[in-house]
C-alpha positions as CSV (number, residue, x, y, z in Angstrom):
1,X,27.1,-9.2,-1.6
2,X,30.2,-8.3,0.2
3,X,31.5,-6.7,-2.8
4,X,29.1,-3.7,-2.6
5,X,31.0,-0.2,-1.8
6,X,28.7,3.1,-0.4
7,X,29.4,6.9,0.4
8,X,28.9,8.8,2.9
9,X,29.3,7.0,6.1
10,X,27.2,9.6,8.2
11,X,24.1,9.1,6.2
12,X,21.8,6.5,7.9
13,X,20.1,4.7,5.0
14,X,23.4,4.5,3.5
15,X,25.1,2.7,6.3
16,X,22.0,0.3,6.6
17,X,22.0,-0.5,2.7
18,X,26.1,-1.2,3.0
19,X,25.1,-3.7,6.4
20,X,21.9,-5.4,4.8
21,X,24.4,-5.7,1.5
22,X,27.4,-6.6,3.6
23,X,29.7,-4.0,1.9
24,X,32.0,-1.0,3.1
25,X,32.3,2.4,2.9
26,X,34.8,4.4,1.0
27,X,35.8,8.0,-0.1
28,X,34.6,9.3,-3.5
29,X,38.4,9.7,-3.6
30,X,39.4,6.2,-3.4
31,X,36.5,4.9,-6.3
32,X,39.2,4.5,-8.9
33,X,41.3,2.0,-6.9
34,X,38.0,-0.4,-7.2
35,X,37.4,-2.8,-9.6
36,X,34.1,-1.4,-11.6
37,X,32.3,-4.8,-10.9
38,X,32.1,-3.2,-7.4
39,X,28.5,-1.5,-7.6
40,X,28.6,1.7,-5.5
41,X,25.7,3.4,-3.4
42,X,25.4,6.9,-2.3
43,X,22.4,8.9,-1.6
44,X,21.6,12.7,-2.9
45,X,21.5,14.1,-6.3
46,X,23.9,16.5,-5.6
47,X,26.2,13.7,-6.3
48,X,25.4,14.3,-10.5
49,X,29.5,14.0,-10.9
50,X,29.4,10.5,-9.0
51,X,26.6,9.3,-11.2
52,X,28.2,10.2,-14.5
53,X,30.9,8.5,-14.0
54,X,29.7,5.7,-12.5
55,X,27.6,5.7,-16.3
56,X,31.2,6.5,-18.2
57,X,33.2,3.8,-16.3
58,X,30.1,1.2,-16.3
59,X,29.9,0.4,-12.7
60,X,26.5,0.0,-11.5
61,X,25.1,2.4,-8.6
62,X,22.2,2.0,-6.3
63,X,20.9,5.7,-6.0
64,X,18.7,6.0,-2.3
65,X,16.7,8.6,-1.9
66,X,12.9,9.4,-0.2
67,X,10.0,7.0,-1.1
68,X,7.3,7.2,-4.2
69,X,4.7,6.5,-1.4
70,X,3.5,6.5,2.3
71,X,5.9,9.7,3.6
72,X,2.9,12.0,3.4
73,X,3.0,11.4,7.1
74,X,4.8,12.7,10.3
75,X,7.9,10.1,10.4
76,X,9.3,9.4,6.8
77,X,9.3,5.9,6.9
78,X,9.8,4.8,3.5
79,X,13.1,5.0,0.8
80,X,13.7,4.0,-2.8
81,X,16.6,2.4,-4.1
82,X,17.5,2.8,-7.8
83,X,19.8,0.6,-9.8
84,X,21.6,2.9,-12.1
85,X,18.9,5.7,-12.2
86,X,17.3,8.4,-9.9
87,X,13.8,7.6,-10.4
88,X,12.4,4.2,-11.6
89,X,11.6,5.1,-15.4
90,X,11.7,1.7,-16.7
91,X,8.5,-0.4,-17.8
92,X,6.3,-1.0,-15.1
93,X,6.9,-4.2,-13.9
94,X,4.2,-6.9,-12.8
95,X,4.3,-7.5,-9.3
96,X,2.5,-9.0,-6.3
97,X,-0.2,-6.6,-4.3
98,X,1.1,-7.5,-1.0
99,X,3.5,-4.8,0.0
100,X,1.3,-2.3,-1.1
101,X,-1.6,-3.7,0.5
102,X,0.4,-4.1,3.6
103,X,1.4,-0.5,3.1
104,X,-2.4,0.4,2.9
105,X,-3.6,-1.5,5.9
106,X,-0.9,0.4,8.2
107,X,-1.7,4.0,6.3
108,X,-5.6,3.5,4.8
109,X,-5.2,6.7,3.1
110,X,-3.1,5.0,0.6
111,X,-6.0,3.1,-0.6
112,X,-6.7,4.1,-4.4
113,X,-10.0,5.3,-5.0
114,X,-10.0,6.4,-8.8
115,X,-10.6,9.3,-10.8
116,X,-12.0,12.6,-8.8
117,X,-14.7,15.1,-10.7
118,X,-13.8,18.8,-10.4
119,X,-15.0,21.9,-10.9
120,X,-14.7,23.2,-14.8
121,X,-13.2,26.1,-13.6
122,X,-11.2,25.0,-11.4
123,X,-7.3,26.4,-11.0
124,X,-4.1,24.8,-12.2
125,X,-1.5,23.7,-9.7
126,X,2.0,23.9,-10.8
127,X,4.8,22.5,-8.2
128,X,7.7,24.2,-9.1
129,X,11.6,22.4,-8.8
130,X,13.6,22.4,-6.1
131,X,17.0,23.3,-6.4
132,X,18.6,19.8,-6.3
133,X,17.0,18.2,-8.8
134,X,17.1,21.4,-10.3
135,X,21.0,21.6,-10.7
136,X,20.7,17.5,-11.4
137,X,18.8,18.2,-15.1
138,X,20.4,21.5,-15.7
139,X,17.3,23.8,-15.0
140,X,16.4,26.4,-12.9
141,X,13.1,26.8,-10.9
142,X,12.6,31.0,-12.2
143,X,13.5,29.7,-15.9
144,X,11.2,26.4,-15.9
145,X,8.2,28.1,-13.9
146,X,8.5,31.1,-16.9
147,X,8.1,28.7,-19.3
148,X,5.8,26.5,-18.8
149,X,3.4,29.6,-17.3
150,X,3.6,30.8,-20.9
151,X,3.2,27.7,-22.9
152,X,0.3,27.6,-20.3
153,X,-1.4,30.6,-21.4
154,X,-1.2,28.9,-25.3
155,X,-4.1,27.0,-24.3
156,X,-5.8,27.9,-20.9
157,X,-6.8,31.2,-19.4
158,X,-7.3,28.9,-16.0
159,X,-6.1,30.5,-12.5
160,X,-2.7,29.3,-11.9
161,X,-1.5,28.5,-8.2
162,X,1.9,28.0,-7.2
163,X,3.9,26.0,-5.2
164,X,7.2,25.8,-4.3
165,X,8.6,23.0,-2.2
166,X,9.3,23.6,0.7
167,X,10.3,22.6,4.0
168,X,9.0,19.2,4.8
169,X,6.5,20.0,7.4
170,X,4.7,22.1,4.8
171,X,4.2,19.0,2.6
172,X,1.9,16.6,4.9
173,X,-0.9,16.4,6.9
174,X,-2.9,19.4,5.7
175,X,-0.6,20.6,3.4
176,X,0.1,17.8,1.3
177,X,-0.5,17.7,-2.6
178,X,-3.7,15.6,-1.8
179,X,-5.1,18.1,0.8
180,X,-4.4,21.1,-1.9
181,X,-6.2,19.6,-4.2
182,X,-9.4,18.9,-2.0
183,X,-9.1,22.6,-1.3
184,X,-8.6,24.7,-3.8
185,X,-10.4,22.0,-6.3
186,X,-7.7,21.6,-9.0
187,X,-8.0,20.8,-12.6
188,X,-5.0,19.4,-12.7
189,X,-1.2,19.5,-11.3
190,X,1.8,20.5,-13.7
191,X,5.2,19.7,-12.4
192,X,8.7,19.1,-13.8
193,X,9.8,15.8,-12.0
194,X,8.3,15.6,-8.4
195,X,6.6,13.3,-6.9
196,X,3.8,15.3,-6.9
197,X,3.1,13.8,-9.8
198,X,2.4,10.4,-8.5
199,X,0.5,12.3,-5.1
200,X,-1.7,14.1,-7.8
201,X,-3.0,11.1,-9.8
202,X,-3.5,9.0,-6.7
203,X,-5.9,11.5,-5.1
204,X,-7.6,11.8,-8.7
205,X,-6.4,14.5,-10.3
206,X,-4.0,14.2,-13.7
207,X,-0.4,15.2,-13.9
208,X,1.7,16.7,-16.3
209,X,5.5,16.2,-16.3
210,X,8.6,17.2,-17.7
211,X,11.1,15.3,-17.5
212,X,11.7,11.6,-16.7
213,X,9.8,10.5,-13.7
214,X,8.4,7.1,-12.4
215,X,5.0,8.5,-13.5
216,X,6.2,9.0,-17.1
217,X,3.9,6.1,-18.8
218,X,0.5,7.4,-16.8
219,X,0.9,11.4,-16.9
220,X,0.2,13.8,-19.3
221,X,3.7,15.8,-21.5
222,X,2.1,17.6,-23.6
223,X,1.1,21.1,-22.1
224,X,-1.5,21.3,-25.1
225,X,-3.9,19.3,-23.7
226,X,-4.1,21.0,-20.4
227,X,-7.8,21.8,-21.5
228,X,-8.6,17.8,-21.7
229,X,-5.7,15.7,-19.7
230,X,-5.9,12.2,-19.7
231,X,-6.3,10.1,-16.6
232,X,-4.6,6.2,-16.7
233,X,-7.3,4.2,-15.9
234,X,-7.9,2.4,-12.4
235,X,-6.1,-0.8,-13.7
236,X,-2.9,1.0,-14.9
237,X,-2.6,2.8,-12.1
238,X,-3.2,0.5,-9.4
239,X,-0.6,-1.4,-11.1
240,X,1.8,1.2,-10.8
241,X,1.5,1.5,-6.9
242,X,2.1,-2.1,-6.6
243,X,5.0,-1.6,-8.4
244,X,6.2,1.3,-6.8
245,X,5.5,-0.3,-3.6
246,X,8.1,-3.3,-4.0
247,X,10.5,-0.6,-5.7
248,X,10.5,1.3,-1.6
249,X,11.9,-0.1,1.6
250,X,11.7,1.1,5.3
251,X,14.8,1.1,7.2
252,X,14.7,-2.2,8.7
253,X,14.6,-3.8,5.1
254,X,17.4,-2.1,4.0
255,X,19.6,-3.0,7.1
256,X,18.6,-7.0,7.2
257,X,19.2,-6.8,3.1
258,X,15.7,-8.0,2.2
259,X,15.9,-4.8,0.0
260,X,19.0,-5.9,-2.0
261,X,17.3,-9.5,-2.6
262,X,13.8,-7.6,-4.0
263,X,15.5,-5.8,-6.4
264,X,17.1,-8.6,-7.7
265,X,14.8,-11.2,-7.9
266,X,12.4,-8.5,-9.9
267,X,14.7,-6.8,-11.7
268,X,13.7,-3.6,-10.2
């Protein structure tokens, strides 16, 4: 493992992924003067130029970011590795139960509880994109929020609600994506990437997305069916939260490199 190189020596997680991994820390200046069978890991998607050519030259990266799941709490506590990706858009892989249900005995509220009814009337909730990933895929929040209100309107004369992201503090507790949804009684939520998406269909409510997302086999794409969106069933889902539970580490997994050996040993 001692062949692992990271960014950004200041940022936490990355400094306790390079000492579970036993690798160093280097300026995106001095990349070229590594062998590419050195993987590098870096955190941010402001680093778009870091990722394409890590994709050009065929070096492997490890992208860090926030968590699928859990960090609808106080503390974030939880972070998502990537090999070669931003989001984990492969198949669903197969996995044991027990780090989600770990997960859900510490936060109970995780526990999946299926499909919610709502109202027939009930209002639209579209999450708009914040500016980094927003920059990443070459889109702008104005410009996508436009569009999609008018492909909308094609097909729904529903009450649309927006939401923009935010500062974090506005996105838990009693302002998280589940607590909206109890509120306001949402038909469904229409985002372009965020996790919202994954928040949405675990309190009950379908998704629609927009671009590539670790949701993308279980939400709705095609803006047509707003009227009648499908909702994976309890099975697929549940599935999916394993999954996304073994593909997420707290801090103390990533600095004793039990995060490293997970993704390897399931391919994640």
């Amino acid at each position: 493992m001692s062949n692992m190189l990271g960014l950004d020596p200041n940022d936490e997680m990355v400094r306790l992924w390079l000492q579970g991994t036993k690798g160093k820390c280097i300026a995106k200046e001095e990349l070229d003067e590594y062998p590419i069978e050195m993987p590098l890991a870096f955190r941010s998607m402001s680093k778009r130029k870091i990722i394409n050519k890590c994709l050009n030259d065929g070096r492997d990266f490890y992208y860090i970011d926030n968590g699928y799941i859990g960090n609808a709490i106080k503390k974030k506590w939880y972070y998502r590795v990537v090999k070669n990706d931003v989001q984990h858009v492969k198949k669903i892989v197969t996995v044991p139960k027990d780090r989600f249900n770990r997960m859900a005995s510490l936060h109970p509220w995780l526990n999946y509880r299926g499909q919610k009814s709502r109202p027939n009337n009930g209002p639209i909730l579209l999450v708009t994109p914040s500016e980094k990933p927003g920059a990443f895929y070459g889109i702008t929040r104005d410009t996508w929020l436009n569009d999609t209100i008018e492909e909308l309107k094609k097909y729904t004369d529903r009450k649309i609600i927006i939401r923009d992201k935010g500062l974090r503090s506005n996105r838990i507790g009693d302002n998280s994506i589940a607590s909206q949804c109890s509120r306001d009684g949402i038909w469904a939520v229409v985002t372009y990437q965020s996790i919202a998406a994954i928040e949405a269909i675990h309190y009950g409510i379908p998704a629609f997305t927009s671009a590539p997302t670790a949701t993308q086999n279980l939400a709705n794409t095609d803006l047509s069916l707003i009227e009648s969106p499908m909702y994976p069933s309890e099975g697929d889902f549940q599935r999916l939260l394993n999954y996304l539970a073994y593909c997420q580490y707290t801090p103390n997994e990533l600095g004793n490199g039990s995060a490293y050996h997970l993704i390897k040993e399931y391919d994640l």
